[in-house]
MIDOSE-1310 file (N, C-alpha, C; in nm, 2 decimals, decimal comma, always signed):
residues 86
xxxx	+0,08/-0,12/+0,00/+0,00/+0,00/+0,00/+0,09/+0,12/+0,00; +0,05/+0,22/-0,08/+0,14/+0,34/-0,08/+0,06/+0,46/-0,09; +0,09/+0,54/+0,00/+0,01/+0,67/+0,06/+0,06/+0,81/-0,02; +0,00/+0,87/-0,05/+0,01/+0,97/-0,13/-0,07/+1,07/-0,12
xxxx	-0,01/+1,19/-0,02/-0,12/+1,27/+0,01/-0,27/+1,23/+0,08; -0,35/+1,28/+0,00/-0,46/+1,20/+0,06/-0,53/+1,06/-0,01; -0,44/+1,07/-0,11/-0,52/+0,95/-0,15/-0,45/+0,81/-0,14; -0,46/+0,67/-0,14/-0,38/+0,56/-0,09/-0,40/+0,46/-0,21
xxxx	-0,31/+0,42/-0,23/-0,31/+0,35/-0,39/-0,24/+0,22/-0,31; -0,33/+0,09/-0,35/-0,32/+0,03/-0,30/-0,34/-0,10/-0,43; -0,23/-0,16/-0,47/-0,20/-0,31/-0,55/-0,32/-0,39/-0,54; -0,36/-0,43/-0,65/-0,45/-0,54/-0,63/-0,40/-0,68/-0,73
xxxx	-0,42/-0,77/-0,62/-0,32/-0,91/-0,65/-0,38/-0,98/-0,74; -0,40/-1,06/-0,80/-0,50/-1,15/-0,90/-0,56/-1,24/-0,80; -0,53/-1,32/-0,69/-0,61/-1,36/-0,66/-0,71/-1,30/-0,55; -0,73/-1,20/-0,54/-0,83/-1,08/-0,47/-0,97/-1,03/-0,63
xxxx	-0,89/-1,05/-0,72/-0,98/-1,02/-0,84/-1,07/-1,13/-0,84; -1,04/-1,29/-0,84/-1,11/-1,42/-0,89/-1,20/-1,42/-0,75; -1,24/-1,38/-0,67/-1,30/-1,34/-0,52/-1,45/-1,29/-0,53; -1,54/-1,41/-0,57/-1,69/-1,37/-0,54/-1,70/-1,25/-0,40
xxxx	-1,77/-1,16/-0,44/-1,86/-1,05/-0,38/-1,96/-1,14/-0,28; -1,95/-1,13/-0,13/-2,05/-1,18/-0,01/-2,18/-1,15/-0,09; -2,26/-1,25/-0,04/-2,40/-1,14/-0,08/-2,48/-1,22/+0,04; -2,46/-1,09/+0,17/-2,53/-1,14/+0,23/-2,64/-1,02/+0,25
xxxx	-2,64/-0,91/+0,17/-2,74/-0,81/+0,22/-2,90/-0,90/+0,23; -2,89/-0,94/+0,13/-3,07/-1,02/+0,11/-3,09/-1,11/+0,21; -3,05/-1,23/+0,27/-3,08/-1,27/+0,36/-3,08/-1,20/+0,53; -2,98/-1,03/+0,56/-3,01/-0,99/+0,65/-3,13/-0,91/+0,64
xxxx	-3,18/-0,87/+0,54/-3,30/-0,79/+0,50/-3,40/-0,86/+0,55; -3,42/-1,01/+0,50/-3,51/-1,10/+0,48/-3,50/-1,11/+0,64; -3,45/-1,13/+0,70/-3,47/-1,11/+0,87/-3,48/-1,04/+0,95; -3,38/-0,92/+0,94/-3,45/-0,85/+1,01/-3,48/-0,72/+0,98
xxxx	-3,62/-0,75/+0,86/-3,71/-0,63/+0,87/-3,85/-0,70/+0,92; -3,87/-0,82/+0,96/-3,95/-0,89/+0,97/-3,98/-0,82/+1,16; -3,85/-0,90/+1,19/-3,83/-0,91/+1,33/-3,81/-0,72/+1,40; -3,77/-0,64/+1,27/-3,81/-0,49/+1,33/-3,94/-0,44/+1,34
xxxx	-4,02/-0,50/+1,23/-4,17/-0,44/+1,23/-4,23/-0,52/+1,37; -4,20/-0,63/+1,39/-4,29/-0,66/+1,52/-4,19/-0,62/+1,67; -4,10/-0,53/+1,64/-4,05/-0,49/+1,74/-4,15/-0,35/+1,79; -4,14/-0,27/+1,64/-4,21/-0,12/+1,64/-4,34/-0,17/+1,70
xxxx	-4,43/-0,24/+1,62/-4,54/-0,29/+1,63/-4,57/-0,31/+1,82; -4,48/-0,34/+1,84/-4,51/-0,36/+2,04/-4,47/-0,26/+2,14; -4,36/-0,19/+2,07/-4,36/-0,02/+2,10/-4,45/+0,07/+2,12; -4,55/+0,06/+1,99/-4,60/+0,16/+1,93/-4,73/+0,08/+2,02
xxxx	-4,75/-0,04/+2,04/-4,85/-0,04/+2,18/-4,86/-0,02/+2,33; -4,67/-0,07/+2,35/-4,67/+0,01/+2,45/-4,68/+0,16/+2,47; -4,65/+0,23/+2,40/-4,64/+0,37/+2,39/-4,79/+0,40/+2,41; -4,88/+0,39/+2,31/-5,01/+0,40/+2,32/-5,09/+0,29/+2,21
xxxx	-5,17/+0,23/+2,28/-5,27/+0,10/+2,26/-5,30/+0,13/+2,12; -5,36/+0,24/+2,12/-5,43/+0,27/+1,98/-5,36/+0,34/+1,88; -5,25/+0,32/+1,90/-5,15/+0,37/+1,78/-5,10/+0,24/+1,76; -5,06/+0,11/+1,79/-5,06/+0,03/+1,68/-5,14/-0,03/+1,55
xxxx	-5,26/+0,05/+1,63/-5,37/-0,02/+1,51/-5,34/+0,09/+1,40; -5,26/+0,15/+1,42/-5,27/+0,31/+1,28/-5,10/+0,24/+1,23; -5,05/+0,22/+1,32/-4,91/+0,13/+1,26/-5,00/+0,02/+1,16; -5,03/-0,09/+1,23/-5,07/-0,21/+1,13/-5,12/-0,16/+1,02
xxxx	-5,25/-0,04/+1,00/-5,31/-0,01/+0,88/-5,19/+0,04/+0,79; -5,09/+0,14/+0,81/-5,03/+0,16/+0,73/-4,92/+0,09/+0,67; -4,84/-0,02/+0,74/-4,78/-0,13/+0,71/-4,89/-0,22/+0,61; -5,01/-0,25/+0,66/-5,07/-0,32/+0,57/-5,12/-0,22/+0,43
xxxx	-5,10/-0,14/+0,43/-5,17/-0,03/+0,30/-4,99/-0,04/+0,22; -4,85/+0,01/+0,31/-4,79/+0,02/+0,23/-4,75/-0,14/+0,17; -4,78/-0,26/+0,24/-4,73/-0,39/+0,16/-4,83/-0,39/+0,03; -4,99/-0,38/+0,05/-5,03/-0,37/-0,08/-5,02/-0,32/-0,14
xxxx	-4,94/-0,19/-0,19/-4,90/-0,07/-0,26/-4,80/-0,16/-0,31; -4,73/-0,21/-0,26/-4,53/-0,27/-0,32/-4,64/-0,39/-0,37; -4,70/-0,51/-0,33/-4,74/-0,59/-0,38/-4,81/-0,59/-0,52; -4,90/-0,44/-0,52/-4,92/-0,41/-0,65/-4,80/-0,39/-0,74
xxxx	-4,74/-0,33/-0,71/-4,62/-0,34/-0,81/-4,54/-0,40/-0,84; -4,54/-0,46/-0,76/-4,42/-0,60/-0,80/-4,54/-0,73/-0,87; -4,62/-0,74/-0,82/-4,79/-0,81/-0,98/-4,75/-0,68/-1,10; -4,73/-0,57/-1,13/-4,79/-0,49/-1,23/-4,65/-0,57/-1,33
xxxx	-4,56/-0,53/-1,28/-4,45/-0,54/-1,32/-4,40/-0,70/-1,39; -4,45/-0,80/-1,26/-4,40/-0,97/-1,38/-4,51/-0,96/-1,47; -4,66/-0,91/-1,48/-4,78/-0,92/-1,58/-4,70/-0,86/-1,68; -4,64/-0,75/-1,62/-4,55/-0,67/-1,80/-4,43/-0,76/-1,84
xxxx	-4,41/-0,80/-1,75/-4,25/-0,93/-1,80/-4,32/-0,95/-1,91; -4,38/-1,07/-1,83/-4,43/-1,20/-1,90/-4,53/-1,16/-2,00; -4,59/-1,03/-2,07/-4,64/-1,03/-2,15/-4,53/-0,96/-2,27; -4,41/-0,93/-2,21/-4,28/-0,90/-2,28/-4,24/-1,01/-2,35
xxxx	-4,22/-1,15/-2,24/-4,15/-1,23/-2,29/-4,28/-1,33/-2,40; -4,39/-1,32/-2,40/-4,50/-1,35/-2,47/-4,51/-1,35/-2,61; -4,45/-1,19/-2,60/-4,50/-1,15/-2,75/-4,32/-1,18/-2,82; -4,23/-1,18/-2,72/-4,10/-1,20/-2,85/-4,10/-1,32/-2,86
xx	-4,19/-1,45/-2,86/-4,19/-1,57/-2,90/-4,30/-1,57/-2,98; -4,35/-1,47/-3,01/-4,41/-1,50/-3,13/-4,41/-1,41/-3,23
């Protein structure tokens, strides 16, 4: 490694290149956004009783919003991949 003012130029070896990229973001997502919504969700009753129920409505308004869209979107796939086969 060699330092140069502010910037640090640093050798990269060939076997650091052949080196799959982790991919763990998706499986920490996949856990814990689950396990934070029902954290809020017991906050937001301890805090006050009737402000969870305004939590759940809008968690359940914004999943069917993203759920619409992610349906809008494979219908346009697949009616993409439809028409270039024929």
């Amino acid at each position: 490694m060699l330092l140069q003012g502010f910037f640090c130029v640093y050798d990269v070896v060939p076997a650091a290149l052949k080196m799959r990229p982790m991919r763990i973001a998706k499986p920490i997502l996949l856990v814990s956004t689950p396990i934070g919504l029902g954290l809020g969700l017991y906050e937001a009753y301890r805090l006050a009783g009737g402000l969870v129920l305004l939590m759940a409505a809008m968690v359940a308004t914004l999943s069917a919003a993203m759920g619409s869209v992610v349906m809008t979107i494979r219908r346009e796939r697949a009616a993409e991949v439809a028409s270039r086969r024929t």
